[in-house]
C-alpha positions as semicolon CSV with decimal commas, in nm:
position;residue;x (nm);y (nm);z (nm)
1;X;-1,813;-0,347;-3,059
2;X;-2,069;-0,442;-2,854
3;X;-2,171;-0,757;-2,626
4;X;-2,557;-0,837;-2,513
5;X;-2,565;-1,049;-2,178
6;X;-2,835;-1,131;-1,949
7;X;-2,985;-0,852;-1,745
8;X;-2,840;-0,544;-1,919
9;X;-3,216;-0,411;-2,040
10;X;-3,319;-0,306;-1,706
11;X;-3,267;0,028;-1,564
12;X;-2,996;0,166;-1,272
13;X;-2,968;0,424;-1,053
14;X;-2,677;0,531;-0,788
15;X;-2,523;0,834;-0,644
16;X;-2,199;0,888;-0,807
17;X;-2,072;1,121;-0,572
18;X;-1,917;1,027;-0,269
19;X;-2,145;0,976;0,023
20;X;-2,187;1,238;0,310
21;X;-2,261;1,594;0,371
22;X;-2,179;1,846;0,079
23;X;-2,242;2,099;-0,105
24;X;-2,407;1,896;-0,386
25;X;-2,498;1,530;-0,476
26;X;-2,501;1,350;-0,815
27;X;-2,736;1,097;-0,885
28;X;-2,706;0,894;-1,239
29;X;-2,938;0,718;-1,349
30;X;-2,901;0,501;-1,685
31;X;-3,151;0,265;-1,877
32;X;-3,427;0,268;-2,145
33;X;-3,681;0,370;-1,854
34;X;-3,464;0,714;-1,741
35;X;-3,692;0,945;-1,914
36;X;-4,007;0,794;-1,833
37;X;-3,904;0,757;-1,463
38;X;-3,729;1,108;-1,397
39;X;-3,968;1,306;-1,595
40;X;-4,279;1,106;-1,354
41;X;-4,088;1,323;-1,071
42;X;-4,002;1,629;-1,224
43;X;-4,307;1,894;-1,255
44;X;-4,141;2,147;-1,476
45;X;-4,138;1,992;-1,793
46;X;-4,160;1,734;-2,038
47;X;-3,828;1,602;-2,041
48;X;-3,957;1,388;-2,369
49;X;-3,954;1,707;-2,531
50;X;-3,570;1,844;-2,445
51;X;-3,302;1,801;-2,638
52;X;-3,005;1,560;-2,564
53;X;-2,677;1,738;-2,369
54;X;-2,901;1,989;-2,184
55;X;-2,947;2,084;-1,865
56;X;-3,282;2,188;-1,683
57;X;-3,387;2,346;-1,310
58;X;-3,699;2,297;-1,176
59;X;-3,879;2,095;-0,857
60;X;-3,857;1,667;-0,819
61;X;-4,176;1,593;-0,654
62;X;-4,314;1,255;-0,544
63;X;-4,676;1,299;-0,562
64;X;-4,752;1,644;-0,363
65;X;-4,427;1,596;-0,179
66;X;-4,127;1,815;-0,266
67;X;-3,817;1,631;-0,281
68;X;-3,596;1,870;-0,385
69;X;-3,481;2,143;-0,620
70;X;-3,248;1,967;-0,888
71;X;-3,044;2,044;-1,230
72;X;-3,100;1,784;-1,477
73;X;-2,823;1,695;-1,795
74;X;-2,973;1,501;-1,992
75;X;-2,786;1,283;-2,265
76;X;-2,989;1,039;-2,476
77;X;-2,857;0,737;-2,656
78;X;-2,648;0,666;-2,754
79;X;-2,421;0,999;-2,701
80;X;-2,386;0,917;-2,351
81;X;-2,119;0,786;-2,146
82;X;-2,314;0,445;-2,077
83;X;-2,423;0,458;-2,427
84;X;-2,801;0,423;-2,300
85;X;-3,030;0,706;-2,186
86;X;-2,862;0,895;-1,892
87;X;-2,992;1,162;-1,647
88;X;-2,804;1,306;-1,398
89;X;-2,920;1,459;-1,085
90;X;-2,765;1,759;-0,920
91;X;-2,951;1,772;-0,640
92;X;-2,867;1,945;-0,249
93;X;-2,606;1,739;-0,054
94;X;-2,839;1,613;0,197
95;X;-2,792;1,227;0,260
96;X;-3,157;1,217;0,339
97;X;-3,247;1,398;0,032
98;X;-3,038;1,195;-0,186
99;X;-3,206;0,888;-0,055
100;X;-3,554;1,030;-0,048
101;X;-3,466;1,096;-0,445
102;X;-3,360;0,764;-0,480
103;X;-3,596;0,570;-0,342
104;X;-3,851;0,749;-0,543
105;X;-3,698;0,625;-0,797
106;X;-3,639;0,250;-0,758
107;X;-4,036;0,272;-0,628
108;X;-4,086;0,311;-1,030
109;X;-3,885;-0,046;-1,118
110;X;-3,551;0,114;-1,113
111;X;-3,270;-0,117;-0,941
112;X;-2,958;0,012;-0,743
113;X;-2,657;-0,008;-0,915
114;X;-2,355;-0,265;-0,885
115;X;-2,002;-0,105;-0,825
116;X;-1,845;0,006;-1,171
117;X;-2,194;-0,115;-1,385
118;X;-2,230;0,226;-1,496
119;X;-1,852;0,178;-1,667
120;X;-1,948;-0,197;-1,760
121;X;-2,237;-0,100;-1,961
122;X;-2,020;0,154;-2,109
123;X;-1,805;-0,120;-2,231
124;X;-2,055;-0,363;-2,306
125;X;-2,259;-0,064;-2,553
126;X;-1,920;-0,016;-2,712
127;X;-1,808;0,321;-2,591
128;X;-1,491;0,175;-2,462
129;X;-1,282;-0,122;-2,453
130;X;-1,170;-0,296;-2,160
131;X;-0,835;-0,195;-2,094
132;X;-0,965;0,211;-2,176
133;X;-1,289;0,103;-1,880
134;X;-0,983;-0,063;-1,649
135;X;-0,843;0,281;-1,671
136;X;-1,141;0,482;-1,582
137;X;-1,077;0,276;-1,207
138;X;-0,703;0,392;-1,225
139;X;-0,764;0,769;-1,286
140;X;-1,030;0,760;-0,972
141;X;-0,784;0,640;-0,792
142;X;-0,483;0,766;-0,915
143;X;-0,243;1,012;-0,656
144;X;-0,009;1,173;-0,817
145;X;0,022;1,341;-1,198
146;X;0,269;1,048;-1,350
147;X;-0,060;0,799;-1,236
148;X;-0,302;1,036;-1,353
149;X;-0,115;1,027;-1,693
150;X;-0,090;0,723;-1,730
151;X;-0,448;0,595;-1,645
152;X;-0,557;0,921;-1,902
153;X;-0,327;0,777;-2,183
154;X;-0,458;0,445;-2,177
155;X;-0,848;0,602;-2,115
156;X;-0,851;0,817;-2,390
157;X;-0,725;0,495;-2,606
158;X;-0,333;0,494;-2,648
159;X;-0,272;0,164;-2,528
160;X;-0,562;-0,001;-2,732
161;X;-0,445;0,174;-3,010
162;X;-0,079;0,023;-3,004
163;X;-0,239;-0,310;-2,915
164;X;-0,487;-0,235;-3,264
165;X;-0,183;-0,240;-3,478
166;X;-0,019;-0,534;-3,331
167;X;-0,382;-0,707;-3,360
168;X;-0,395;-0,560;-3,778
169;X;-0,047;-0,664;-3,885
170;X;-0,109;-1,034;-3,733
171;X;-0,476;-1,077;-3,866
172;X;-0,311;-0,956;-4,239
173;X;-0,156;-1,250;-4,217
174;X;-0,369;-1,483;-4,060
175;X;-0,590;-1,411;-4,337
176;X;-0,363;-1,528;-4,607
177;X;-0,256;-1,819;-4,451
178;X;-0,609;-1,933;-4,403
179;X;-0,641;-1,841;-4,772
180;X;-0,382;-2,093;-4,834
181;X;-0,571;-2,332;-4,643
182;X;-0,860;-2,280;-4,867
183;X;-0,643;-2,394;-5,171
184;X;-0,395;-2,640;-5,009
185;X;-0,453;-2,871;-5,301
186;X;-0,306;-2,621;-5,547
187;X;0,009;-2,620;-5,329
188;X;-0,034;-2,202;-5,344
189;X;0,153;-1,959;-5,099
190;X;0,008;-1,659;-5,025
191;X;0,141;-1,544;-4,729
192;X;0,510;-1,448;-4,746
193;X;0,717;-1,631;-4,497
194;X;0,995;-1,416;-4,484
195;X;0,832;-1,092;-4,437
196;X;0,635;-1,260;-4,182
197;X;0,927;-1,391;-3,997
198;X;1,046;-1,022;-3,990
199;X;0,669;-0,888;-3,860
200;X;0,727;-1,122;-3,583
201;X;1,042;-1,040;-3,483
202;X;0,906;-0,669;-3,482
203;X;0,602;-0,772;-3,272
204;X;0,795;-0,939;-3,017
205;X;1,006;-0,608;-2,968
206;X;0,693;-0,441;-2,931
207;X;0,503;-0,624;-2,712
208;X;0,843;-0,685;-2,483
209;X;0,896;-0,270;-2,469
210;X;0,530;-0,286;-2,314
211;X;0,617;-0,572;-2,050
212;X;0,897;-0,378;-1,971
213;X;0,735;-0,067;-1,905
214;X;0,546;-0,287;-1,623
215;X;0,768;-0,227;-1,359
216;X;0,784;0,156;-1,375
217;X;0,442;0,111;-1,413
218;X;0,361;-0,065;-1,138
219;X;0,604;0,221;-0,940
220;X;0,384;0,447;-1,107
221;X;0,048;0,315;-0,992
222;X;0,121;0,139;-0,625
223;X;0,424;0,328;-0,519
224;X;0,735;0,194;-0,328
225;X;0,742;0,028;0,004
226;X;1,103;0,141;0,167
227;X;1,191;-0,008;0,475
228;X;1,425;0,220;0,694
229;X;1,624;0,005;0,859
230;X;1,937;-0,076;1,125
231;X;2,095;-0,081;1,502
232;X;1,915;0,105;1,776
233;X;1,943;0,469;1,799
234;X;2,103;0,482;1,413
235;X;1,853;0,753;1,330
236;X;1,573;0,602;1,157
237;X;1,244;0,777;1,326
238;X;1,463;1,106;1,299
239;X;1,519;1,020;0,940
240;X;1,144;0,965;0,894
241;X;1,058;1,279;1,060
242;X;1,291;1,478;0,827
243;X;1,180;1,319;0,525
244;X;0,810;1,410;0,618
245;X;0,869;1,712;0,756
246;X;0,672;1,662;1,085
247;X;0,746;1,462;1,395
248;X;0,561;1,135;1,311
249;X;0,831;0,925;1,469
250;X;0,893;0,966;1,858
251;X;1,268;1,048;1,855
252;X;1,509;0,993;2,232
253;X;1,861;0,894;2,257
254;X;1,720;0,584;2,439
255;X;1,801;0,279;2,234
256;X;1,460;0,090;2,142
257;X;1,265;0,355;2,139
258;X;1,069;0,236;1,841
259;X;0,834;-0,058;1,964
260;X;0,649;-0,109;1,664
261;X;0,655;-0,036;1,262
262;X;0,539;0,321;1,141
263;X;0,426;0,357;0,794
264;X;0,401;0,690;0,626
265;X;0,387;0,796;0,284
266;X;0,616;1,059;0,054
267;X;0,579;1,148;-0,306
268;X;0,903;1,243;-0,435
269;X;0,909;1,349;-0,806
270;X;0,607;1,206;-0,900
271;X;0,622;0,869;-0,709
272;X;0,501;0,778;-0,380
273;X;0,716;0,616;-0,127
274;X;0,566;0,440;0,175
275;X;0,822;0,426;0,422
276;X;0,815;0,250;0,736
277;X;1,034;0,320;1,042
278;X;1,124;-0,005;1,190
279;X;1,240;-0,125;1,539
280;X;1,596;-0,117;1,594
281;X;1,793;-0,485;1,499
282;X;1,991;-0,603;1,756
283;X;2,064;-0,959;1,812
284;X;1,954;-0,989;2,182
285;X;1,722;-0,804;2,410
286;X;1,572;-0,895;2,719
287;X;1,249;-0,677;2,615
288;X;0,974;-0,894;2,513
289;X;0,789;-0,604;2,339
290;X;1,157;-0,499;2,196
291;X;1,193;-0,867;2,066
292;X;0,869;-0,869;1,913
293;X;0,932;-0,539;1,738
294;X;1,281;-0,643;1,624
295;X;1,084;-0,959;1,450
296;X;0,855;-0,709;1,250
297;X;1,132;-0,534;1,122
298;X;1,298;-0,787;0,997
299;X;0,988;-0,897;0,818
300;X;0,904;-0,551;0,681
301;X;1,292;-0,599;0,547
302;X;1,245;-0,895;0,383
303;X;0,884;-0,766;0,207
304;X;1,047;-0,446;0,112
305;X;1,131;-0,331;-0,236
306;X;1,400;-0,148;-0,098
307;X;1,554;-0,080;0,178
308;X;1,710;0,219;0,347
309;X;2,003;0,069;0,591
310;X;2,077;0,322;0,797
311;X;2,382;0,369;1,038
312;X;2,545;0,563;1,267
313;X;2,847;0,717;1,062
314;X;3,056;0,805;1,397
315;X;3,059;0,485;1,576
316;X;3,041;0,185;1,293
317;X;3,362;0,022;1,235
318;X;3,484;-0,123;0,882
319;X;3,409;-0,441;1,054
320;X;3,078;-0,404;1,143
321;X;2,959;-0,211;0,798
322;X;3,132;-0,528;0,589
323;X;2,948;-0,801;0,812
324;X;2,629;-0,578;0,808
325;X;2,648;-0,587;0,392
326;X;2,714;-0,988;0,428
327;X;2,399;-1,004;0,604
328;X;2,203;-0,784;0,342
329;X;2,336;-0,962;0,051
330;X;2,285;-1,319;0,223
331;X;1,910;-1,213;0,244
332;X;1,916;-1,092;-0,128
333;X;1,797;-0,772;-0,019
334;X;1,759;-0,441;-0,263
335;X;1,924;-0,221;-0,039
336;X;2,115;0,147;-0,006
337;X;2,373;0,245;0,244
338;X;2,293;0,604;0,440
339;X;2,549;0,701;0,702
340;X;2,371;0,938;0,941
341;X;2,517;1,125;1,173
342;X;2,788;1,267;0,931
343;X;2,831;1,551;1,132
344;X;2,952;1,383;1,380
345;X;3,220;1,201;1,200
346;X;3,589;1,281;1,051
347;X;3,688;1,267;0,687
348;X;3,907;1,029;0,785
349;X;3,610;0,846;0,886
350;X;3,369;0,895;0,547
351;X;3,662;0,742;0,367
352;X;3,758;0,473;0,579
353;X;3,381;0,383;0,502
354;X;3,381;0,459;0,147
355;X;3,636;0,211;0,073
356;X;3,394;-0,099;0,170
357;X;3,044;0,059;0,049
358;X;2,959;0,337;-0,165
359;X;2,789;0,520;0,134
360;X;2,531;0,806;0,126
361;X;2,624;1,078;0,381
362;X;2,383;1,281;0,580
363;X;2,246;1,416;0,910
364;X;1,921;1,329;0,965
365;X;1,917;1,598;1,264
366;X;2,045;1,809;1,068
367;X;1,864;1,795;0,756
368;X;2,184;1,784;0,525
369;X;2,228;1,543;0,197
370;X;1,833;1,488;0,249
371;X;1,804;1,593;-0,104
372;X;2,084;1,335;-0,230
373;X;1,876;1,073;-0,087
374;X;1,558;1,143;-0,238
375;X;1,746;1,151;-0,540
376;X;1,934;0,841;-0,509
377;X;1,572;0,658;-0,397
378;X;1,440;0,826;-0,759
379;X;1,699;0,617;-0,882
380;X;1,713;0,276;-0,725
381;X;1,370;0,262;-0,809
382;X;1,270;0,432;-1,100
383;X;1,407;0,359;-1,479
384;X;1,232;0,570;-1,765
385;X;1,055;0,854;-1,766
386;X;0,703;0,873;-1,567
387;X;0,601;1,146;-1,775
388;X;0,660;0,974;-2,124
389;X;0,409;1,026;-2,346
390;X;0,447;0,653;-2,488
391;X;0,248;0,338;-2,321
392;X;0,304;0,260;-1,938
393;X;0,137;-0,082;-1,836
394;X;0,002;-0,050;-1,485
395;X;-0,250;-0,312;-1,486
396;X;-0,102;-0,659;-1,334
397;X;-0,427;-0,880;-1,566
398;X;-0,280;-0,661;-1,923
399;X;0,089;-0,795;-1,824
400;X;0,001;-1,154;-1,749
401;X;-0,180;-1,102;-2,117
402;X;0,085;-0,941;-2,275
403;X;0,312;-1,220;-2,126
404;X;0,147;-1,527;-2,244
405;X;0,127;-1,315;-2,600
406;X;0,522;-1,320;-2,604
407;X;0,513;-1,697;-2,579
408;X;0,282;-1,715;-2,825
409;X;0,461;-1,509;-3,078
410;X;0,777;-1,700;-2,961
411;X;0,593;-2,059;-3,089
412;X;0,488;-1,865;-3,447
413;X;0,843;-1,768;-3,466
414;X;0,937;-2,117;-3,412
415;X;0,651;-2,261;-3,598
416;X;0,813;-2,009;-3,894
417;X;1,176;-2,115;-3,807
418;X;1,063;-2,506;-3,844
419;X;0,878;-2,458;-4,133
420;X;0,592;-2,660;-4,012
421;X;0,240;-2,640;-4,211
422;X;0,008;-2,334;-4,202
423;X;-0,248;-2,471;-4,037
424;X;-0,033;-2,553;-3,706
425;X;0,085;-2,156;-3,772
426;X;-0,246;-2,058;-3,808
427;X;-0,337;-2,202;-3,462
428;X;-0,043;-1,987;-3,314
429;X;-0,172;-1,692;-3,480
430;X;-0,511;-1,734;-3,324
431;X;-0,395;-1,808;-3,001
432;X;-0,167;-1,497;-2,995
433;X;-0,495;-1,275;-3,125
434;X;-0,704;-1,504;-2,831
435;X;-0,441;-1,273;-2,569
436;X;-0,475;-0,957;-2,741
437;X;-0,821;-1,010;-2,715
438;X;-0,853;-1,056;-2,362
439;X;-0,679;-0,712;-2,259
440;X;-0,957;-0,500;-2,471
441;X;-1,192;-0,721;-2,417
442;X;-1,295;-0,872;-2,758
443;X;-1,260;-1,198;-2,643
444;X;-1,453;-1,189;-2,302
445;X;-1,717;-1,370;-2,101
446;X;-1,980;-1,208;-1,834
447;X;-1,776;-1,357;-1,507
448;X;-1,465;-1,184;-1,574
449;X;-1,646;-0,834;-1,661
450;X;-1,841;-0,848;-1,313
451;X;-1,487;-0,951;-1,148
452;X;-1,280;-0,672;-1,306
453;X;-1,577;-0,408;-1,255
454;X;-1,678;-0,517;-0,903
455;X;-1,355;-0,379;-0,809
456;X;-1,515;0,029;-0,908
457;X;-1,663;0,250;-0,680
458;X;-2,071;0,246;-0,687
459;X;-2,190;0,519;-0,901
460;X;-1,903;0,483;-1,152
């Protein structure tokens, strides 16, 4: 597959590693004028003459002017990853060399590159589909090893591939009912109905697994926001400070302490949590800062995925845990229960508690049942395994698709139910390939390409 738009002949050049001081800079540069530029500038050899995938030392020189002393790879086209003639530079990690290099460069008719256009024209040259060049953005940016997985599975082509045999089963069929089309006067059925009825029902169990794998996915790939939340001086900067192991949080016995919201982030098994310590809720203060704190927190509450309410285990009553809960609930509020202070509380007490809420006990201070509640925040938010080796969706545009592809298979099945002529089924059947299309990118158009791509890092 490959597309040909308007001003994709020219050639492109950008450093694709990250800008400042270092050890070394990459420069790429990628077009049908790479080798005639580069080898202008480098005086060691004909780079005409080398051999594609090789690499080469030697001086860049503009005019009698050293530039630098470089390492060229070379990869011609179209066993590149562009799919075009590509030279990379390996040159000294001077900002002012890079840019000397560069500019001597565009001086020859070479034009700086847009964010992600070396990815773009690898898509548009065919060397990957959309959803595997969406992917290449996700493993640059990806923090932990379930994201990296996941952005490598779908990279190296295991989504598109599962999407490839949803796309083959329903073109089969397409086919044959267009056939019948072709020979509606002869009243001739070629596709069979039943067995099609049954490929449906398959594909919409397929393509719902996917949706559903969305929300881990989206764990996966932005994390969790967990608001840590309750009364003045119920532990919650303590509780941050123990989760991160350093004293982010300014901890006192003075209630109100916490002013403003503190956001910090924890990976726990794979998935990052940013939590944020919140003012202490209380229904009146005479602190105008307080008050305005108090207002953020319950706004970081509300926004929250989930939320950590946190209370002091020794001095709640029944009465005020059970109207605390109302409140929660009334809000519609994902939330968990953690009773600090445990130490400081009877048995008596724990159960007393436990009969209204099932409560998590620790001691922030302390650093007991810590453990327990990374576990329990595991699972309140996570459901399947982030190391599966099957399909995550991370990408919010492939799960709008894949939505709207569910409704579509729904009408077919419908259509199929209702018996109504092929040629209304065969306009289902091409609008439910029109959605597969759109996540690989086989049914695009230039405005959504520079969207999606102007979203990459220059260079990439």
């Amino acid at each position: 597959m490959s597309f040909q738009f308007m001003g994709w002949d020219d050639t492109i050049v950008a450093l694709a590693t990250a800008p400042g001081i270092g050890a070394i800079g990459v420069i790429r540069v990628s077009g049908a004028k790479t080798f005639d530029v580069v080898n202008e500038l480098f005086a060691s050899k004909n780079l005409h003459e080398q051999k594609s995938h090789t690499i080469h030392v030697g001086l860049l020189k503009k005019g009698e002017q050293v530039l630098d002393e470089v390492v060229l790879s070379l990869y011609k086209s179209p066993k590149s990853y562009t799919g075009e003639d590509v030279i990379e530079i390996s040159c000294h990690g001077s900002p002012f060399i890079q840019q000397q290099i560069i500019e001597a460069i565009t001086e020859r008719g070479v034009r700086l590159a847009k964010p992600g256009e070396f990815t773009q024209r690898a898509f548009l040259k065919g060397k990957l589909d959309l959803a595997q060049a969406e992917a290449v953005a996700d493993l640059i940016a990806s923090n932990t090893e379930a994201s990296k997985r996941a952005a490598l599975h779908t990279m190296k082509g295991g989504f598109s591939s599962d999407l490839a045999q949803l796309r083959e089963s329903l073109i089969r069929f397409s086919a044959l009912i267009e056939l019948e089309l072709d020979f509606s006067q002869e009243d001739v059925a070629f596709a069979d109905r039943s067995a099609f009825r049954k490929l449906i029902v398959e594909l919409q169990q397929a393509v719902q697994q996917l949706i559903d794998s969305f929300k881990l996915g989206n764990v996966i790939k932005e994390g969790v926001q967990v608001a840590i939340i309750g009364k003045p001086n119920a532990g919650k900067s303590t509780l941050l400070n123990t989760l991160l192991n350093e004293n982010r949080a300014i901890v006192s016995d003075i209630a109100g302490t916490t002013r403003d919201t503190i956001e910090e982030v924890l990976n726990i098994g794979g998935v990052l949590f940013r939590l944020i310590d919140t003012a202490g809720i209380r229904e009146h203060t005479a602190d105008i800062i307080e008050e305005i704190g108090v207002s953020k927190s319950l706004e970081k509450m509300r926004s929250a995925q989930l939320v950590i309410y946190l209370f002091d285990a020794s001095t709640t009553t029944p009465e005020i845990l059970q109207a605390d809960i109302a409140q929660l609930q009334k809000e519609n509020i994902s939330y968990m229960l953690v009773a600090n202070k445990a130490d400081s509380c009877t048995e008596d007490q724990q159960v007393v508690l436990h009969r209204i809420a099932d409560c998590l006990f620790i001691s922030a201070r302390d650093k007991t049942g810590i453990e327990s509640l990374k576990t329990a925040l595991l699972q309140h938010t996570v459901s399947g395994d982030i190391y599966t080796e099957s399909t995550i969706v991370t990408n919010a545009r492939h799960h709008a698709a894949l939505q709207q592809l569910q409704q579509s298979l729904k009408d077919i099945h419908t259509g199929l139910d209702n018996e109504i002529p092929g040629d209304l089924l065969a306009l289902d059947i091409r609008q439910a390939l029109h959605y597969l299309g759109t996540i690989t990118g086989t049914i695009t158009h230039e405005d959504q390409l520079d969207f999606i791509f102007s979203k990459f890092c220059i260079g990439k």
